[in-house]
DODO-391895 format. One line per 4 residues: their letters; for each residue x negated, y, z of C-alpha. Coordinates in pm, whole numbers, padded with zeros to 5 digits. Layout:
BEGIN
A	X Y Z; ...
This chain:
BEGIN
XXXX	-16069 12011 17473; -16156 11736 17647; -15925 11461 17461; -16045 11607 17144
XXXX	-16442 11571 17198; -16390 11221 17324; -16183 11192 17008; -16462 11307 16821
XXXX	-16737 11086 16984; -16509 10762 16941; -16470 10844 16587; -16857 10896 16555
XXXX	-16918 10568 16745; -16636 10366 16520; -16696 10521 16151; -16820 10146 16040
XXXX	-16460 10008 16184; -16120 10041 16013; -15876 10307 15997; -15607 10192 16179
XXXX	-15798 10025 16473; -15985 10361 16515; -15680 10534 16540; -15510 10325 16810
XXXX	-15870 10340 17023; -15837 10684 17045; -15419 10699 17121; -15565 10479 17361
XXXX	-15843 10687 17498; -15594 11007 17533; -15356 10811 17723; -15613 10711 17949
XXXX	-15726 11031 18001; -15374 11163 18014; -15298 10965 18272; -15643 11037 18497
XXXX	-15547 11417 18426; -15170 11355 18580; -15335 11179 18925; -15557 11454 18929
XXXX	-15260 11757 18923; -15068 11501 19182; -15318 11516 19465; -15392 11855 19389
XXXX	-14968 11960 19420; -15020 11718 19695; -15263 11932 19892; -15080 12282 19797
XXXX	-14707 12127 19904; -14909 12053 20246; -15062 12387 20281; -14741 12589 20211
XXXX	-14543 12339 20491; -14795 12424 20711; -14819 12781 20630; -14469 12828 20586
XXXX	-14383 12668 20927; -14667 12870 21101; -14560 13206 20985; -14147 13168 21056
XXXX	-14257 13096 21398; -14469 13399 21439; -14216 13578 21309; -13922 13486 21558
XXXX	-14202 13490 21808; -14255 13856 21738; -13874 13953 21683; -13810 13844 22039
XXXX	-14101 14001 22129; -13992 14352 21982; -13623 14242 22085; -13766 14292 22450
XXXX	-14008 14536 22436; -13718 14741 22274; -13485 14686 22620; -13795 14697 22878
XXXX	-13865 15095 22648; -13510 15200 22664; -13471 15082 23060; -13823 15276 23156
XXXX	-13667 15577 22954; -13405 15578 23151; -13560 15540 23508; -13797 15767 23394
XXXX	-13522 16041 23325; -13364 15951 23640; -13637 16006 23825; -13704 16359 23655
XXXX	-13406 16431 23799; -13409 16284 24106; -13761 16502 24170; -13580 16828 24074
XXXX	-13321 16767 24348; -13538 16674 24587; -13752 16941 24543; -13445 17200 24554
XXXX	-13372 17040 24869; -13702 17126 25007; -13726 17439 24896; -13385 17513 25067
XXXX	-13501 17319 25375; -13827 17551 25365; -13615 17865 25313; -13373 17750 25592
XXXX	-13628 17706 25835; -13788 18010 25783; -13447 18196 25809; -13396 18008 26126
XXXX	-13767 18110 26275; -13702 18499 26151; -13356 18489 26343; -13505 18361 26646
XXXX	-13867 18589 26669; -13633 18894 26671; -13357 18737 26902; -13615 18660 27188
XXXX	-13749 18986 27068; -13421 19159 27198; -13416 18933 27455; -13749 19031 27605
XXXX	-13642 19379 27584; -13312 19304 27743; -13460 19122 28019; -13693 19354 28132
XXXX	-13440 19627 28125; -13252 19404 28335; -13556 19316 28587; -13579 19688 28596
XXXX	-13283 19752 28699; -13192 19527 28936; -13522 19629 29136; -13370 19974 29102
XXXX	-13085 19911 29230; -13216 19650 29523; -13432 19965 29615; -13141 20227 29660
XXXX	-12899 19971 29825; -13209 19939 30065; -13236 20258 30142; -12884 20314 30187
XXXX	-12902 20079 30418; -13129 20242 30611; -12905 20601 30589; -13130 20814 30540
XXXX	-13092 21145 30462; -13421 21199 30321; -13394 20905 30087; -13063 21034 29921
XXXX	-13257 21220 29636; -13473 20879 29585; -13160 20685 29586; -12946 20890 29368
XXXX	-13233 20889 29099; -13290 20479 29189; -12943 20403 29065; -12918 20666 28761
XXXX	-13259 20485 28676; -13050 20155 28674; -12735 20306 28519; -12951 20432 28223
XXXX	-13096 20139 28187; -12769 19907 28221; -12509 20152 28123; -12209 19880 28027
XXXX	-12247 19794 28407; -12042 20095 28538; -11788 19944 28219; -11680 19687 28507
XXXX	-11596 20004 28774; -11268 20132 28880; -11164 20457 28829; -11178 20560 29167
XXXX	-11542 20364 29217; -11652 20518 28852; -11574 20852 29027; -11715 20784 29367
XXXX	-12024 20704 29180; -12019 21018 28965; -11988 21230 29280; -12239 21059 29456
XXXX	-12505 21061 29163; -12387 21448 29161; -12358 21606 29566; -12703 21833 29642
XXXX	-12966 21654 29885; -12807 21885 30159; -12488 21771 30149; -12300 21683 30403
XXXX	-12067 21411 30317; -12314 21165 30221; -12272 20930 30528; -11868 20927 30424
XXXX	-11898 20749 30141; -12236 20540 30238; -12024 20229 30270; -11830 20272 29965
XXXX	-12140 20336 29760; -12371 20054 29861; -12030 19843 29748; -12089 20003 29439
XXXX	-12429 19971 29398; -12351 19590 29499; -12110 19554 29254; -12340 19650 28990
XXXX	-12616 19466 29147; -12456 19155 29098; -12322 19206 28728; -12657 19281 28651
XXXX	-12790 18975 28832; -12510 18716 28649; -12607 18912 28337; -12979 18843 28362
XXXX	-12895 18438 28450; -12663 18428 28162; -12883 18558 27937; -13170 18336 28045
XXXX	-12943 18019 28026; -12818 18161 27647; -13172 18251 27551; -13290 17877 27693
XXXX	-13004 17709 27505; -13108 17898 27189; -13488 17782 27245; -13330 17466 27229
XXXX	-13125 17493 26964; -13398 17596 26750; -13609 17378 26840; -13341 17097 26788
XXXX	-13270 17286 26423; -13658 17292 26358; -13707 16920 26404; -13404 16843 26240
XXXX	-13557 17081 25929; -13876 16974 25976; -13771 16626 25952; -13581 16688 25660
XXXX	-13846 16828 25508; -14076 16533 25559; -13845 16358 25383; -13833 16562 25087
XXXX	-14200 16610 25044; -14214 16193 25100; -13934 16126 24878; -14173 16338 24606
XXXX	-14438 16183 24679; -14278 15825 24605; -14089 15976 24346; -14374 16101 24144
XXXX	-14591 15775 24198; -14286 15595 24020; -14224 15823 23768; -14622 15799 23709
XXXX	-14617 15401 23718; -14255 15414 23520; -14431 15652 23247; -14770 15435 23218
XXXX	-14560 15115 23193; -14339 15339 22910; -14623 15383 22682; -14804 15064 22741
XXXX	-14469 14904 22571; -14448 15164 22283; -14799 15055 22207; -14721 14685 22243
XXXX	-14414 14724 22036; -14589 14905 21726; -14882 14653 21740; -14601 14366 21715
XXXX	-14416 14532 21456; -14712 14594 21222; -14817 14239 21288; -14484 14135 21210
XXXX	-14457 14332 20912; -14783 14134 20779; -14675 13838 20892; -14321 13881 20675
XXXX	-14537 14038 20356; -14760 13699 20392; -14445 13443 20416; -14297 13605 20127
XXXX	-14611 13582 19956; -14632 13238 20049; -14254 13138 19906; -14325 13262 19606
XXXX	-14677 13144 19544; -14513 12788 19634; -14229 12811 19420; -14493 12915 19111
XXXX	-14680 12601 19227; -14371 12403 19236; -14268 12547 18880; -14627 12504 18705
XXXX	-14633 12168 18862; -14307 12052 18707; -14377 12208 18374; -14726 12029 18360
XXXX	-14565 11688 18439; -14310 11736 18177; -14582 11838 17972; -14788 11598 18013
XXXX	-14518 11326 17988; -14426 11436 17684; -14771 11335 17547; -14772 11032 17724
XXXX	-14429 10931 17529; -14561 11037 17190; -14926 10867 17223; -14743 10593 17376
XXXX	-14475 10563 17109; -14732 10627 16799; -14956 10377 16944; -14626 10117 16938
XXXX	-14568 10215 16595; -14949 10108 16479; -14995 09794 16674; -14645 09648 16590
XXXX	-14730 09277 16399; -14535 09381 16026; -14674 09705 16033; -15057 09646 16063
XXXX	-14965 09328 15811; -14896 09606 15577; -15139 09825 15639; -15408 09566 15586
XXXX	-15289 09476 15269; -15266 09797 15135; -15582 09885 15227; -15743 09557 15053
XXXX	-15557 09683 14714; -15674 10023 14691; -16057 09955 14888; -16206 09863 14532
XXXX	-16034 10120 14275; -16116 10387 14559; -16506 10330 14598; -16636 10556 14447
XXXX	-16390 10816 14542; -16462 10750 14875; -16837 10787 14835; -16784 11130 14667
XXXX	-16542 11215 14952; -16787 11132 15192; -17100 11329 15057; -16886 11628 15043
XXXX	-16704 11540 15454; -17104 11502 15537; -17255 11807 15381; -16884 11992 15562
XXXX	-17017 11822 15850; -17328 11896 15879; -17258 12290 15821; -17023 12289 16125
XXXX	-17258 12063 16349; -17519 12319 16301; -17233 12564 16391; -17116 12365 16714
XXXX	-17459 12387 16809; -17545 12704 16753; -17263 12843 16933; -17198 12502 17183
XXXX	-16849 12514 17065; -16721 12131 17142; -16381 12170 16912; -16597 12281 16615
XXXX	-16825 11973 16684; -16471 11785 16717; -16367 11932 16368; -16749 11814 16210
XXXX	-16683 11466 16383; -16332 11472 16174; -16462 11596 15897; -16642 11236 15801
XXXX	-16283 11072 15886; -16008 11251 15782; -15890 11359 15412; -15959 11696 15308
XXXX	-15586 11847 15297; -15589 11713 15736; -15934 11870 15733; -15859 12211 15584
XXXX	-15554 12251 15759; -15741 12156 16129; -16028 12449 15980; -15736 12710 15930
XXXX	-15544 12598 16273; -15924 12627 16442; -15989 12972 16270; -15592 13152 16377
XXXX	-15670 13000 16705; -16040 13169 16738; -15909 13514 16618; -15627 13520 16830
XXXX	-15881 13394 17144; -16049 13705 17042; -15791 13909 17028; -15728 13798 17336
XXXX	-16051 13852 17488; -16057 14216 17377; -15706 14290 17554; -15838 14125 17825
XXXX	-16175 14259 17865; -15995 14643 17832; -15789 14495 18119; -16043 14402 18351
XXXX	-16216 14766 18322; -15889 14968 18350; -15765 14703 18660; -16087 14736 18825
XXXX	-16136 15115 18802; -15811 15136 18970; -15917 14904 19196; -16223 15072 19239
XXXX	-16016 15425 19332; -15775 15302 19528; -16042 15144 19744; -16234 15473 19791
XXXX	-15927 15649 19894; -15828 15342 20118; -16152 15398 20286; -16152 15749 20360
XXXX	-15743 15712 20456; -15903 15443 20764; -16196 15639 20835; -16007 15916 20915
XXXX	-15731 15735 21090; -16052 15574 21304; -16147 15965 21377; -15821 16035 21463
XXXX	-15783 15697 21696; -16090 15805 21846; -16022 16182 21901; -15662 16094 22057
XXXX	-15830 15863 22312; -16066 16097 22404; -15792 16343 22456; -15607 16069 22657
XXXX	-15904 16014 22842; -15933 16367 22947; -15624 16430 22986; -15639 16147 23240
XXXX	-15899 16299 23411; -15789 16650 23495; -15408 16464 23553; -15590 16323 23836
XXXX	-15785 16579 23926; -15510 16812 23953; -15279 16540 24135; -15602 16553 24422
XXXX	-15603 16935 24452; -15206 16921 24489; -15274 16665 24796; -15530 16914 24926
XXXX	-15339 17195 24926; -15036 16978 25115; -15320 16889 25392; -15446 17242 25423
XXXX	-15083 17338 25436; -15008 17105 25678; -15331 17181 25876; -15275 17551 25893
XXXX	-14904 17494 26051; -15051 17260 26293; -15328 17574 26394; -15028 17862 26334
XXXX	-14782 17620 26605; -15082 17607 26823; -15141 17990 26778; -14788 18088 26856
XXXX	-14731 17824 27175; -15017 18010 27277; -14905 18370 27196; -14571 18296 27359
XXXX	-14770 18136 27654; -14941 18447 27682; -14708 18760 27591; -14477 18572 27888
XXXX	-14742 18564 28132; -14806 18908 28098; -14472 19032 28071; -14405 18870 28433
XXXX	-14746 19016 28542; -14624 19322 28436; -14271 19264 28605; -14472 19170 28912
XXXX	-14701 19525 28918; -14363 19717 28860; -14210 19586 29120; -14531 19624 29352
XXXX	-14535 19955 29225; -14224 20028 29291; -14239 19889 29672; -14517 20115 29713
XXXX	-14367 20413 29556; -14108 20392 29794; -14349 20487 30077; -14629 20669 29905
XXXX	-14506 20795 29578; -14365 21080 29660; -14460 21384 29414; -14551 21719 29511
XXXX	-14248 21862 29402; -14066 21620 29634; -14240 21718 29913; -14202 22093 29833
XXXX	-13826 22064 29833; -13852 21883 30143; -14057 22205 30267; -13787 22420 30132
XXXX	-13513 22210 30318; -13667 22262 30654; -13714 22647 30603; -13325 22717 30544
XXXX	-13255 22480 30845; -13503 22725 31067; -13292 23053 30943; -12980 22867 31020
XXXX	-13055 22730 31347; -13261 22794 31684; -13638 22689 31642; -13640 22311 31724
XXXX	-13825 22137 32041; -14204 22039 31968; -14193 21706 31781; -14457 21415 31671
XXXX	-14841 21461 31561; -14824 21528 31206; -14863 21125 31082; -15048 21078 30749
XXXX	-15013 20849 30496; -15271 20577 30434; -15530 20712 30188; -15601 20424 30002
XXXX	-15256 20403 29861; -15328 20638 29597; -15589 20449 29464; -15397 20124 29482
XXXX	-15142 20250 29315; -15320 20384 29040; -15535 20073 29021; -15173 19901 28947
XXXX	-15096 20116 28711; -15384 20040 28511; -15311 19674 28534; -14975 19757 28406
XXXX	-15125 19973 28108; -15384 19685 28057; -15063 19421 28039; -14893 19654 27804
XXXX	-15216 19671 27556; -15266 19302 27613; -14871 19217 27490; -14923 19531 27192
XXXX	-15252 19340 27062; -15126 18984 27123; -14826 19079 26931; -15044 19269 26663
XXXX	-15242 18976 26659; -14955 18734 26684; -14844 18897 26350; -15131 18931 26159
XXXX	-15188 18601 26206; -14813 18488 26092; -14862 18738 25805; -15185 18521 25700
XXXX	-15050 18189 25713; -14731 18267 25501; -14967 18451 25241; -15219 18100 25297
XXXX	-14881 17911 25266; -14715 18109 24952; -15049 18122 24799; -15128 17739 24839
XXXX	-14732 17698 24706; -14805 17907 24406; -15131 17698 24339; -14970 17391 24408
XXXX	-14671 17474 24157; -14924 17581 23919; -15103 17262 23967; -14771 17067 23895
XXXX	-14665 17284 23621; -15025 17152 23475; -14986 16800 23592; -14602 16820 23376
XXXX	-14732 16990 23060; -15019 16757 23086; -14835 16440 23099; -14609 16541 22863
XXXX	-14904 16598 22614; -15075 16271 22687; -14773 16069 22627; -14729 16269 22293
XXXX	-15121 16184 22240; -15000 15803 22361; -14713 15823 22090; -15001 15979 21805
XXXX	-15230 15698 21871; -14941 15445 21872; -14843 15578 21538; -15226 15621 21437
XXXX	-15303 15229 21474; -15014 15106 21305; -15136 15377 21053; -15486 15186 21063
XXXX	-15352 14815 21037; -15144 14905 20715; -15447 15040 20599; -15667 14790 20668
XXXX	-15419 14571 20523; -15382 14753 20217; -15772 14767 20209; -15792 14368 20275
XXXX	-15561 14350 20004; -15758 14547 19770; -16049 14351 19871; -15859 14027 19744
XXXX	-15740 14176 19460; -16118 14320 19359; -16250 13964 19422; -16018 13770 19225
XXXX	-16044 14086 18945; -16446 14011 18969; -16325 13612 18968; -16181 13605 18643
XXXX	-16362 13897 18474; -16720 13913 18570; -16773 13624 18325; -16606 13803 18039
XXXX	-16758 14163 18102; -17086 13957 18110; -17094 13829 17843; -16798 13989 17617
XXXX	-17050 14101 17287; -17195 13767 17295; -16874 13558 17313; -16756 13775 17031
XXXX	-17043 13736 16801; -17012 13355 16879; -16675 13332 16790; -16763 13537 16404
XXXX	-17024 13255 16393; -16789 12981 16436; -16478 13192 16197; -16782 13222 15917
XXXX	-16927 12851 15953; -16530 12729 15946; -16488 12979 15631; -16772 12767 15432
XXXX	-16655 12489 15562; -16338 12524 15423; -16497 12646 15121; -16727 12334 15037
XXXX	-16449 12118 15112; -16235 12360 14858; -16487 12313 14603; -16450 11944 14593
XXX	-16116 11980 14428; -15951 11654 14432; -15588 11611 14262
């Protein structure tokens, strides 16, 4: 457009010169400007070969930059997967061994509370007896007769209490024994077998004795023992619950550092992915550049070579000889044709000038600017050439205007549903946080109460030790108070406990003696007892009731209190698995919330990129149609103006009818 309005004003500027001089001025103006145009597109291709270099190099970087990245990310995800599962199942063992450890120990305890339980029993039978049986050999030893009854029921007292003693007898001792335990008070042969009885009774005495030390030394060593299996447990235990402890602190770290990377590695991905879309952009907006670029310069060197070539052909020496004197022949016989051709080029003219600036159309003032030069048949065909070219232009215009409104309603759609697809990917983003955030919180919260309930638990087997050391502490001291008082009580029974029936038979004894023999000399002064032995005695025997309540209510107490601590402990358990059960399901719901928000921003970036995209897409729509939207009826009316000042153009220059 620009060739041919300079084309135009040359030939306005030259009309007083000749033909073939204006001719080559203008070859020579359109190679000029030719040439300016081809610098111009070279610095431009320049500038766009530099960007894409730039761009290209930029990009491909990122790219392997972010594939190593993701190469990574992918081993550091699959090698915290793995600890992480290994450390699931590492927890589950260690917390089978501490519930075994647990259920051991309280095996163990249960085993010995009702072994020392026998044992107490045992040992007091044993105490028992061997008083019993220290008393009779006593008053054997004394021989007397009085004392048989006492003795007899001292060692049945000690035989029912320790029958498996008599197990270690001989026959003939077993029968001794029997007889003895058998004969009347009155009977005479008592002194006989005196001897042979307290060897008896000594016999017994010391089985009972080596008995009682064994079973101390056994029921020390199994003190020991359990205390030795206790620690051990104990120990064992600590271990376990430490080895959790640890355990779950990695498995927490493991699982944080786990979804930190599945985060990092969908951000890289998605910015890989736009990174890749842009590069391929990039190559093939290049290689259009690189294309249009090549196809311009052939273009335009085509041109060159033809102006260049036609301007050779005029300015050649023989051919403007010619010209010239051809011209000088036909200049005089063609006058006055030329001055009729020129009225009817100047009224064409002036029609399309007033055309060109009606509608500012620079190729119809071109065409007017021709008009005054050229010959009509040049003239008419440039009007029909100018007049296929505006129809198709608006043709074009009208497939390109219905373009523009179907492209940017689509546009226009697609961006409304973009932007409700990332607002409600933002909710989503924003209501999985806050989930994740919460979650957090009560993870943490529950993780405390889980350490409480291990210090409470901890603090209430400190107390129940301290309890029982001092339950055993005092159920001992009052069984050996109440050893002690038996065995006073027995000492003093000897002397003053007779009952009344004892003394009645002794009455009885003395009457058949008087029938049977003379009456005897006068003896002692009937001697009394010491009065205040009854109420020693039964003070003791109170103190030995008061011991017996004391070791019922201890161990009443003693049990209560074990019955509360392992309904405190099983109830603290129960919370505490509760609490862990929580802490799991928890966890397992945040790192599916961690995975949804993972998937929820790469969601949003492809979003936003399709959005940015539409963006572009809108502006460059708005670019190159705004213009023709604007002003679409007017550009169309323009373009009738120009087809129907052409048309009478064409028709005044029709109407001059030369042959």
């Amino acid at each position: 457009m620009r060739v041919i309005a300079s084309f135009a004003s040359a030939a306005v500027l030259a009309a007083e010169e000749r033909p073939i001089t204006k001719v080559v001025n203008l070859l020579k103006e359109m190679q000029h400007q030719l040439e300016e145009d081809a610098q111009r597109d070279e610095e431009t291709y320049n500038k766009l070969v530099c960007w894409c270099q730039s761009s290209d190099k930029e990009k491909t970087e990122a790219i392997a930059t972010a594939q190593s990245r993701i190469t990574d990310l992918t081993a550091a995800i699959e090698e915290n997967s793995a600890y992480s599962a290994q450390l699931e199942v590492e927890l589950k063992q260690h917390a089978k061994e501490l519930a075994q450890g647990k259920t051991a120990l309280g095996e163990a305890r249960s085993v010995r509370e009702h072994t020392a339980e026998d044992w107490y029993a045992t040992e007091k039978d044993l105490v028992q007896s061997i008083a019993a049986l220290k008393n009779a050999i006593m008053l054997l030893n004394k021989q007397h007769e009085s004392s048989l009854v006492q003795v007899a029921r001292l060692a049945q007292a000690a035989l029912a209490a320790r029958s498996h003693a008599v197990a270690g007898l001989s026959a003939q001792q077993h029968s001794t024994l029997t007889a003895f335990l058998q004969q009347p008070a009155s009977a005479g042969s008592y002194n006989s077998h005196s001897n042979e009885i307290t060897g008896i009774l000594n016999s017994m005495l010391e089985e009972m004795e080596k008995d009682l030390e064994e079973g101390r030394a056994g029921e020390s060593q199994e003190v020991a023992e359990y205390g030795n299996l206790k620690s051990t447990k104990t120990a064992e235990n600590d271990a376990s619950k430490k080895a959790i402890a640890t355990k779950k602190q990695e498995l927490a770290i493991t699982n944080e550092k786990l979804e930190a990377a599945k985060e990092d590695l969908a951000d890289t991905r998605a910015s890989l992915a736009a990174d890749v879309k842009f590069l391929s952009d990039l190559k093939l907006r290049c290689q259009s550049t690189d294309k249009e670029y090549s196809t311009r310069v052939s273009e335009r060197q085509t041109e060159l070579s033809a102006v260049q070539d036609t301007i050779k052909i005029l300015t050649e020496d023989d051919a403007a000889e010619t010209m010239t004197r051809s011209m000088s022949l036909l200049q005089v016989g063609a006058e006055t044709r030329r001055r009729q051709e020129r009225r009817l080029r100047q009224d064409a003219a002036h029609l399309l000038l007033q055309v060109a600036s009606k509608t500012g159309n620079k190729l119809i003032a071109a065409l007017a600017a021709r008009v005054e030069l050229d010959v009509f048949t040049k003239i008419k065909q440039a009007i029909d050439e100018m007049t296929a070219q505006l129809k198709q232009e608006m043709a074009d215009e009208v497939k390109h205007r219905d373009y523009c409104v179907s492209e940017l309603d689509i546009n226009a759609k697609d961006t409304a549903t973009k932007a409700r697809e990332i607002s409600e990917t933002e909710d989503t983003i924003d209501d999985l946080q806050q989930t994740i955030d919460q979650l957090t919180k009560e993870i943490e919260q529950a993780n405390k109460e889980i350490s409480e309930n291990k210090v409470e638990i901890k603090k209430a087997g400190m107390v129940r030790e301290a309890e029982n050391a001092d339950f055993q502490a005092t159920l001992q001291d009052q069984r050996t108070t109440e050893d002690i008082l038996k065995k006073a009580m027995t000492r003093l029974t000897v002397v003053y406990g007779k009952t009344q029936e004892e003394r009645l038979g002794a009455t009885g004894a003395s009457s058949f003696v008087q029938h049977a023999a003379s009456p005897p000399p006068p003896g002692f002064e009937k001697k009394e007892k010491n009065s205040g032995s009854t109420g020693v005695m039964s003070m003791i025997e109170s103190l030995i009731e008061d011991a017996k309540e004391m070791q019922a209510q201890a161990t009443k107490d003693e049990e209560q209190a074990q019955a509360d601590y392992e309904k405190f402990v099983a109830d603290s358990n129960d919370s505490i698995a509760r609490l862990e059960t929580s802490v799991t399901n928890k966890s397992e719901s945040k790192a599916s919330a961690r995975e949804q928000l993972a998937q929820a921003k790469n969601d949003l970036a492809a979003a936003q990129g399709d959005d940015a995209r539409l963006a572009q897409l809108a502006s460059d729509l708005h670019q190159d149609c705004d213009f023709t939207l604007k002003n679409f009826e007017s550009r169309q009316q323009a373009r009738q103006d120009e087809l129907d000042g052409m048309a009478q153009a064409k028709s005044i220059l029709s109407g001059a009818g030369l042959s």
